[in-house]
Each structure stands twice: as structure tokens, then as C-alpha cells.
Z-matrix of the N, CA and C atoms (Angstrom, degrees):
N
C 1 1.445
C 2 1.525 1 107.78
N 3 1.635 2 107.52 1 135.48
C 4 1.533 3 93.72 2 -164.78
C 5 2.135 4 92.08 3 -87.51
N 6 1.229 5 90.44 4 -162.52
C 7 1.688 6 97.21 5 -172.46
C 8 0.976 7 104.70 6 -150.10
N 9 1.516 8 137.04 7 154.28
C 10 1.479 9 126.49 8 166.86
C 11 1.343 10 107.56 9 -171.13
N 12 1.823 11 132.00 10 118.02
C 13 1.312 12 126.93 11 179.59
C 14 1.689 13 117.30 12 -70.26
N 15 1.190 14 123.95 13 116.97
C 16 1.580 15 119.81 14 165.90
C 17 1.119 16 117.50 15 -68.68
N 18 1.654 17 163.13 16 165.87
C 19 1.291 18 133.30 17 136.11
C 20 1.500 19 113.51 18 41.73
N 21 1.281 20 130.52 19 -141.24
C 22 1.583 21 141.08 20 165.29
C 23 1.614 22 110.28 21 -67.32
N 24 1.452 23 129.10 22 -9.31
C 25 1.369 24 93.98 23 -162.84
C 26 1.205 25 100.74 24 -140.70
N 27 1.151 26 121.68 25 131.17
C 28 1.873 27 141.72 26 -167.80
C 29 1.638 28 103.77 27 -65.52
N 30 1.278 29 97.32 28 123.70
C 31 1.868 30 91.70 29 167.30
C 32 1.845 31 101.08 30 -130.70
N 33 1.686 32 99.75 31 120.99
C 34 1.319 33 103.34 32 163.15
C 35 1.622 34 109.88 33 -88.18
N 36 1.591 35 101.96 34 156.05
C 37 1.968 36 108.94 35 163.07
C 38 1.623 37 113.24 36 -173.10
N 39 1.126 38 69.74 37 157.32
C 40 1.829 39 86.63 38 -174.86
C 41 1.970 40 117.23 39 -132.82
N 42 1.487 41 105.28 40 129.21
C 43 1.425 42 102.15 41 -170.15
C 44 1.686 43 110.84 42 -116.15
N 45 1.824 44 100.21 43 135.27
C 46 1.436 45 104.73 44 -150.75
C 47 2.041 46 96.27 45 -97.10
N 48 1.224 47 112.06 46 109.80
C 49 1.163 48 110.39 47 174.66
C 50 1.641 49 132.04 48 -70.28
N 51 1.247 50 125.49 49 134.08
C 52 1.050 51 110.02 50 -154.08
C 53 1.935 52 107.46 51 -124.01
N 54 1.226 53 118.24 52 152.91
C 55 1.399 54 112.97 53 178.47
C 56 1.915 55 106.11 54 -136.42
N 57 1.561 56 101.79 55 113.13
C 58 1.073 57 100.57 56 179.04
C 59 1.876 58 119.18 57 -128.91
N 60 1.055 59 97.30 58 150.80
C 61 1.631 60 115.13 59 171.41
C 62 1.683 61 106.63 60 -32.85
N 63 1.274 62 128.40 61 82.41
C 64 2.048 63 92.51 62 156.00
C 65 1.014 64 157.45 63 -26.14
N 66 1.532 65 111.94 64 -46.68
C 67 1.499 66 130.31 65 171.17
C 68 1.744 67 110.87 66 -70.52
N 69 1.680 68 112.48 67 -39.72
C 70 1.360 69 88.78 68 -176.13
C 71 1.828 70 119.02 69 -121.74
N 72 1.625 71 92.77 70 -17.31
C 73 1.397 72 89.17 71 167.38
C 74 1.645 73 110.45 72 129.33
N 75 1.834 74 100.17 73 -20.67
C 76 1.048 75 94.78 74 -161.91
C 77 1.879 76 103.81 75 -107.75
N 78 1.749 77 86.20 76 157.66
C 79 1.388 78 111.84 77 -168.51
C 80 1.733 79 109.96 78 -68.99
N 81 1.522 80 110.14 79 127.36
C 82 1.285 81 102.47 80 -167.78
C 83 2.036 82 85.78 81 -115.14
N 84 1.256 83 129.83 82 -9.87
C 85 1.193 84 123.46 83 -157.58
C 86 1.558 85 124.53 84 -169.08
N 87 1.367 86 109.41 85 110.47
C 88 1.580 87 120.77 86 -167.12
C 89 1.350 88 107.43 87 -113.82
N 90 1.332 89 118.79 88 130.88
C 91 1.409 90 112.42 89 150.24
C 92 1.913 91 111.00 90 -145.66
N 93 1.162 92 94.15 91 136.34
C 94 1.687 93 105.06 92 176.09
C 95 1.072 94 133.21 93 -96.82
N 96 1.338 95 127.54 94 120.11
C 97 1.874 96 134.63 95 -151.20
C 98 1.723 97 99.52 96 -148.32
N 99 1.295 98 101.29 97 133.92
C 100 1.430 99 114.47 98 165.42
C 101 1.103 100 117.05 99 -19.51
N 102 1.403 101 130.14 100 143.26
C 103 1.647 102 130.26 101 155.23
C 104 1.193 103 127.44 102 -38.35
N 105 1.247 104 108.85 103 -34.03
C 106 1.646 105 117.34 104 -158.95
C 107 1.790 106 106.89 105 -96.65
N 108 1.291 107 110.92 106 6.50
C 109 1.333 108 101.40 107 178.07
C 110 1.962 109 101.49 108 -118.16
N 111 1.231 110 95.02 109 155.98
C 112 1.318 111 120.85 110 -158.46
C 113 1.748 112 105.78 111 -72.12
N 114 1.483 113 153.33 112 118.66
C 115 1.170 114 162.95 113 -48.76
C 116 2.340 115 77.89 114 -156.13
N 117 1.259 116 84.69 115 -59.14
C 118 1.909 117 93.58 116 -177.11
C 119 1.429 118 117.16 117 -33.06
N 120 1.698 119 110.02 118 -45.72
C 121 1.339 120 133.60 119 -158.39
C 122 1.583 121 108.11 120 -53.53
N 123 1.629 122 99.36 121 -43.83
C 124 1.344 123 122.99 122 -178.95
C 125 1.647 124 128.46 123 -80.45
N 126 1.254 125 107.30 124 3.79
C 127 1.480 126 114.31 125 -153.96
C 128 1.524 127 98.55 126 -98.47
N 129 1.383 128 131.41 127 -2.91
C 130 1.366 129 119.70 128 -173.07
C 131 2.158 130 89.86 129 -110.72
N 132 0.956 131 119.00 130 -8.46
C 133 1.292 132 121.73 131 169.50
C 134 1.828 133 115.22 132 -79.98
N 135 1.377 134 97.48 133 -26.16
C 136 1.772 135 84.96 134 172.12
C 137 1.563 136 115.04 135 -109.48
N 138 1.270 137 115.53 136 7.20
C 139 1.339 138 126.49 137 172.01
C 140 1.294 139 129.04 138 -73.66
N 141 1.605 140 147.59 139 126.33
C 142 1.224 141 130.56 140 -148.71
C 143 1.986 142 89.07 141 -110.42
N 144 1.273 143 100.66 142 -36.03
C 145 1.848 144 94.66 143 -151.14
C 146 1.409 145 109.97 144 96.38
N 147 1.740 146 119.49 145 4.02
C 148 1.434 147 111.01 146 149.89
C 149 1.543 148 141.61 147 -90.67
N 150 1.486 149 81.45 148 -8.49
C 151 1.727 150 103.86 149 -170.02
C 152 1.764 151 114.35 150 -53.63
N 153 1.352 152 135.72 151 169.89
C 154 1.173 153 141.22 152 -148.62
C 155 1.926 154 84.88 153 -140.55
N 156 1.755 155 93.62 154 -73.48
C 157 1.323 156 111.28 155 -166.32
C 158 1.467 157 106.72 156 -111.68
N 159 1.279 158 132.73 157 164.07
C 160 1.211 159 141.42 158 -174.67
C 161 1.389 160 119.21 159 -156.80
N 162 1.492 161 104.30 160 94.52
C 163 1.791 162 97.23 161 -178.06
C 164 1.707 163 109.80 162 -107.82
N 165 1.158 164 97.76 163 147.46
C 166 1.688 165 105.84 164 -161.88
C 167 1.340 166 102.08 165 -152.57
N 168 1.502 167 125.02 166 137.99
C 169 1.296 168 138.88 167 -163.14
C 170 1.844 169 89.50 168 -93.71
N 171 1.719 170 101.29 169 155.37
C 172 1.399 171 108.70 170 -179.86
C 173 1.322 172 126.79 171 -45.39
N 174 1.276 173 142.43 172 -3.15
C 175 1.434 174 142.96 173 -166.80
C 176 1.765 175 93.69 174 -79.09
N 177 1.411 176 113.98 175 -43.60
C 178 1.431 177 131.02 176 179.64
C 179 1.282 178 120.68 177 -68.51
N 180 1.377 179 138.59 178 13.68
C 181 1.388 180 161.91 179 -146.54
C 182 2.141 181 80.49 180 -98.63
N 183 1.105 182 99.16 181 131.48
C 184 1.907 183 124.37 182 176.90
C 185 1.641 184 93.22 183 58.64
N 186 1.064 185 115.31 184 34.12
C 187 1.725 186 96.80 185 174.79
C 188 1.682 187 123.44 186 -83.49
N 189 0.990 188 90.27 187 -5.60
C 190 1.971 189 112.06 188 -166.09
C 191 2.030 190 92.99 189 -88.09
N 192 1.022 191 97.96 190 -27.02
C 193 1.786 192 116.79 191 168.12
C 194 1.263 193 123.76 192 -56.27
N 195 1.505 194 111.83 193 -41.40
C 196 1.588 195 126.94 194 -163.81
C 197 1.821 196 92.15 195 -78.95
N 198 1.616 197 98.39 196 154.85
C 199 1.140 198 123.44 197 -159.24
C 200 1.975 199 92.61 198 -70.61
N 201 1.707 200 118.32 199 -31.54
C 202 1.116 201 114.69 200 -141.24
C 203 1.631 202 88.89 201 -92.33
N 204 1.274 203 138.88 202 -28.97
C 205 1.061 204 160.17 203 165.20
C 206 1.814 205 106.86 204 -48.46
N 207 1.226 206 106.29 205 -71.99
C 208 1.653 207 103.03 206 -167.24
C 209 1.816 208 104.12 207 -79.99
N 210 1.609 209 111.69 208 -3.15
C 211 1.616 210 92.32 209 150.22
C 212 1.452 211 109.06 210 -84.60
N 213 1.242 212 138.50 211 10.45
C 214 1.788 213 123.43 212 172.38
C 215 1.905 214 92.20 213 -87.59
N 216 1.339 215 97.74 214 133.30
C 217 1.433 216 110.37 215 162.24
C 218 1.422 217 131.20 216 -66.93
N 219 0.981 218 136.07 217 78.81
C 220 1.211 219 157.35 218 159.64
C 221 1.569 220 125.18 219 -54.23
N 222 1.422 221 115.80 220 108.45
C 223 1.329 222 97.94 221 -176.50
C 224 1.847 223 95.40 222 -133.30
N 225 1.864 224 91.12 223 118.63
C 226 1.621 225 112.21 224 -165.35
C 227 1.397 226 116.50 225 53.12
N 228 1.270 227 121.96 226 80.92
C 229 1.376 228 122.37 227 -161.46
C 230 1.410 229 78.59 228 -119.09
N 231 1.949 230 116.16 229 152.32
C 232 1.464 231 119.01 230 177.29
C 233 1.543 232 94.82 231 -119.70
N 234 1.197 233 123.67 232 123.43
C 235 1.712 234 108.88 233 165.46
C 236 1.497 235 122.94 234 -104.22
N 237 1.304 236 111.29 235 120.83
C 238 1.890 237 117.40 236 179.75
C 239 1.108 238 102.95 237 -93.75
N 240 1.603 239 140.98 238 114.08
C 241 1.049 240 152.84 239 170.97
C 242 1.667 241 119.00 240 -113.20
N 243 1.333 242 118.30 241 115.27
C 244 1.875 243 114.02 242 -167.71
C 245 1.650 244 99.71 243 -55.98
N 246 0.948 245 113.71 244 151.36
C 247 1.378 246 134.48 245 127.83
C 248 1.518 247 118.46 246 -2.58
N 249 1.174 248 128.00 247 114.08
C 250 1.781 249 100.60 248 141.28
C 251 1.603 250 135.93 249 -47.21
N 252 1.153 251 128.61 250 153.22
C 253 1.257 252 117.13 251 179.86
C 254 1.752 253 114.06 252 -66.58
N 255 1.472 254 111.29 253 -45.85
C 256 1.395 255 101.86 254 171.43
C 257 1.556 256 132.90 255 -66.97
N 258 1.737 257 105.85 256 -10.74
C 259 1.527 258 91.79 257 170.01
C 260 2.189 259 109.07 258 -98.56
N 261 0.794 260 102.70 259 -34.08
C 262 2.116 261 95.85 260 146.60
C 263 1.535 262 106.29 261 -38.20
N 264 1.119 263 125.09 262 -67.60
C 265 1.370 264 110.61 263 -157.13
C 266 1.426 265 117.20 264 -69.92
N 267 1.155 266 113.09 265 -40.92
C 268 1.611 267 126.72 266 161.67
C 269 1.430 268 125.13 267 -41.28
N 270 1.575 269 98.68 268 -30.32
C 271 1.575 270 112.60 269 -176.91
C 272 1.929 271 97.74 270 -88.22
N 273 1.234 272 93.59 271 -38.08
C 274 1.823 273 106.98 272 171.85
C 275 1.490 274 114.75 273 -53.64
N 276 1.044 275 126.38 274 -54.95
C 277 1.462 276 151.20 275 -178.23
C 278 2.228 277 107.26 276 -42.00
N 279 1.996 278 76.07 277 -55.19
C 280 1.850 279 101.89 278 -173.00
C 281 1.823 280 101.99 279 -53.90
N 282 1.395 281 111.44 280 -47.13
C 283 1.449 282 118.61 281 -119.36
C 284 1.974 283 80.28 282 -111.27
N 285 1.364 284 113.96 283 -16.48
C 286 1.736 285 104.64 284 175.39
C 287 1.288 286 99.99 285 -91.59
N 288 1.355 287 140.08 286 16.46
C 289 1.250 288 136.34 287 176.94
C 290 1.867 289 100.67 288 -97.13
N 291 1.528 290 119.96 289 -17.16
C 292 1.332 291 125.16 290 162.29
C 293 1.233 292 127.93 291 -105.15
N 294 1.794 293 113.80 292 44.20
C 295 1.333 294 109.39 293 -174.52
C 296 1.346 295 135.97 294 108.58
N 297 1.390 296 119.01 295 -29.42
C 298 1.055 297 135.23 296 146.34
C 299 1.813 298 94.18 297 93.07
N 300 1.132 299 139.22 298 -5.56
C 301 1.571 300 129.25 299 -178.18
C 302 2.317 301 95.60 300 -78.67
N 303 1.078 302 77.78 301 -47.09
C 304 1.892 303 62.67 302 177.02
C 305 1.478 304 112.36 303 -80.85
N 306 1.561 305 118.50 304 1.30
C 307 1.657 306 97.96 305 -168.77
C 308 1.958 307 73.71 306 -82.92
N 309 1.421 308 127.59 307 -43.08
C 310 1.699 309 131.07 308 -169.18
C 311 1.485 310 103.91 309 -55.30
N 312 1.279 311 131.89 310 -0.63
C 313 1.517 312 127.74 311 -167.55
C 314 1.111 313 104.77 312 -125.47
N 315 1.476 314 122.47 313 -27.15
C 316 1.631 315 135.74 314 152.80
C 317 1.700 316 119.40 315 -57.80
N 318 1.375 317 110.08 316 -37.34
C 319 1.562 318 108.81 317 168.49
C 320 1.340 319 97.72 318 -83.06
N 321 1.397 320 139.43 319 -48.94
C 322 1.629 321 112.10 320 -156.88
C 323 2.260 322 103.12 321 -67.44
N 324 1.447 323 102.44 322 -20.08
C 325 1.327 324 98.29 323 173.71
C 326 1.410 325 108.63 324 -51.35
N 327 1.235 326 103.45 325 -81.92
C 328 1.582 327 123.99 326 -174.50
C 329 1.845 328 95.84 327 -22.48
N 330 0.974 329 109.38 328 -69.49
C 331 1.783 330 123.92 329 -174.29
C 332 1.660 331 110.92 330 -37.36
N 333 1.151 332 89.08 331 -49.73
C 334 1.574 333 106.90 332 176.21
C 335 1.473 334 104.11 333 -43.78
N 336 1.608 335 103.04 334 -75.23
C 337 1.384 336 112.71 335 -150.88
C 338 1.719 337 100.23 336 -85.51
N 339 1.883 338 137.79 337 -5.41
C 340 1.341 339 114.73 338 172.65
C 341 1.984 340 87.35 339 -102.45
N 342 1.189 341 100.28 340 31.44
C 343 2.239 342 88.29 341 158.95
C 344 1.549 343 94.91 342 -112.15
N 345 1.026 344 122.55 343 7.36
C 346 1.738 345 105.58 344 -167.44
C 347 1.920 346 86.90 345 -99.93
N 348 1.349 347 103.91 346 -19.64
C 349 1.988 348 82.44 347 179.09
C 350 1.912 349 122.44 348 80.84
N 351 1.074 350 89.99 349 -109.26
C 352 1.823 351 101.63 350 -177.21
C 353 1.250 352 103.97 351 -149.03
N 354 1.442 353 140.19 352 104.71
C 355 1.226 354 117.97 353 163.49
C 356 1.608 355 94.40 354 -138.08
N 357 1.410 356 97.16 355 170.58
C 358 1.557 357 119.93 356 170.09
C 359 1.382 358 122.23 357 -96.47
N 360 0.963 359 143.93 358 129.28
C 361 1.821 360 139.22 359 145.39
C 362 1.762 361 100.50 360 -82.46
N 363 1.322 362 77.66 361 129.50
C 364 1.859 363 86.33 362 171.96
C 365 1.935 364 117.08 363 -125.85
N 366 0.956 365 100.00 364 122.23
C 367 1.408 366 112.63 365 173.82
C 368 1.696 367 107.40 366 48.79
């Protein structure tokens, strides 16, 4: 459990990672780790090596890189990982200088893909 004093008053927490199905919803994989450690650390612990597809919000950006990851066996695995918010917006910034209908089709993307969260497609 991580710990941390604010001002006067101590707040412990702990964040429960979760691995779920796309198609149906359901949870194939939990594990629970302190607050204070970083979301990546955990990602080769809920991974089976059955997955197809893999969608994962930007915190997960080079994780398919890490040593603990490319020992899980994977066979044709696709990974969708968001954007950071500052390289979207930059692309946002470019694209209202032509009108603004693609900078509005560039946010409903983005929107799209940080509501989908973390999920798996399996087989």
C-alpha cells in the first residue's frame, strides 16, 4: 500500500488493475499494486499470450518494448495504444488552420479511442 503525507494528513491507496474481454465484458485478470507505482509495471502480469487485439490508453505507450512483455508469447497480437494528449492537440492546433471539419473528426477520434480504456480481444 503506497503512503503519502499531504499538508497534515496521511493518505494511503492502492490501484486494482484490471484485464478484460472486449467483445463481452468479462474480467479475465486482476492484480493489485500500490498507488505510487506506474500502470506499465503491471501489464505483463495480466497478459495471457492469448490476446488477438490490445487496446490500452496512453500511459501504455512503448510497452510492447519492455523486456517483460516480449517474453509473453504472442501469436499476431495488434496493440492500439491512445495518443498522448499533447501530441492530438498539436495535430488539433495543425488541422483548424484548414477549416476546422477535420480538426472536429480528429477530436471525435481521440474520444472514441480514450472511452475504450484497456481491453483485450481474444482469439
Amino acid at each position: 500500500m503506497a503512503s503519502g503525507k499531504k499538508a497534515n494528513t496521511w493518505h494511503f491507496g492502492m490501484k486494482e488493475h484490471i484485464a478484460a474481454c472486449s467483445e463481452s465484458g468479462i474480467i479475465y485478470g486482476t492484480v493489485a499494486a500500490p498507488a505510487n507505482e506506474h500502470d506499465i509495471t503491471h501489464l505483463g502480469d495480466l497478459l495471457k499470450g492469448l490476446e488477438k487485439k490490445v487496446f490500452l490508453d496512453s500511459g501504455y505507450i512503448g510497452c510492447h518494448k519492455r523486456a517483460e512483455i516480449r517474453a509473453i508469447p504472442f501469436k499476431d497480437v495488434s496493440w492500439y495504444i491512445a495518443a498522448r494528449p499533447s501530441a492530438w492537440k498539436k495535430e488539433l492546433s495543425i488541422s483548424e488552420n484548414f477549416g476546422g471539419e477535420l480538426g472536429q473528426a480528429l477530436v471525435e477520434c481521440v474520444n472514441v479511442k480514450e472511452s475504450v480504456r484497456n481491453f483485450v480481444s481474444m482469439g
